[in-house]
N, C-alpha and C positions, 0 to 999 in steps of 0.2 A: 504494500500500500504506500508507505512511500517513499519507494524508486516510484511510482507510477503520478504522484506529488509532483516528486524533482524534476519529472519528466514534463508535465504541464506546465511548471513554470517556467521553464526553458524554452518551452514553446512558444508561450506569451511574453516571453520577452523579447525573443526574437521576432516575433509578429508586430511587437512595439518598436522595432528596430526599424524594421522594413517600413512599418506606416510612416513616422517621421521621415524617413528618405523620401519619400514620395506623396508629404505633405502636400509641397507646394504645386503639383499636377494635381492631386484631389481635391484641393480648392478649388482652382481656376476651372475644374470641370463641373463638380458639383456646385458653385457658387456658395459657397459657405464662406460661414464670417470667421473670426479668429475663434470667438465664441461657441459657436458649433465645432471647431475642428478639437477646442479643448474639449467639449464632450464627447468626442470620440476619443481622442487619447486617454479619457478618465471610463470609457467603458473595458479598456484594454488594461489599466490600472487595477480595478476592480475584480476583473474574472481571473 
């Protein structure tokens, strides 16, 4: 149980990794405010 832990937060953080590199194209595409793109990075915080 957990290795299988260590394993998800690995994941999720590396999924937080990838998101902010490619912040600034998911703005300009979805049109999101700063505001919005911190609730996305605070949904990736959370899980």
């Amino acid at each position: 149980m957990f290795a299988f832990v260590i394993v998800l937060a690995i994941i999720t953080y590396i999924d937080r990794v990838c998101i902010s590199q490619a912040a600034p194209l998911i703005r300009s595409d979805l049109k999101l405010t700063e505001t919005q793109m911190g609730w996305v990075f605070s949904a990736f915080t959370i899980s």
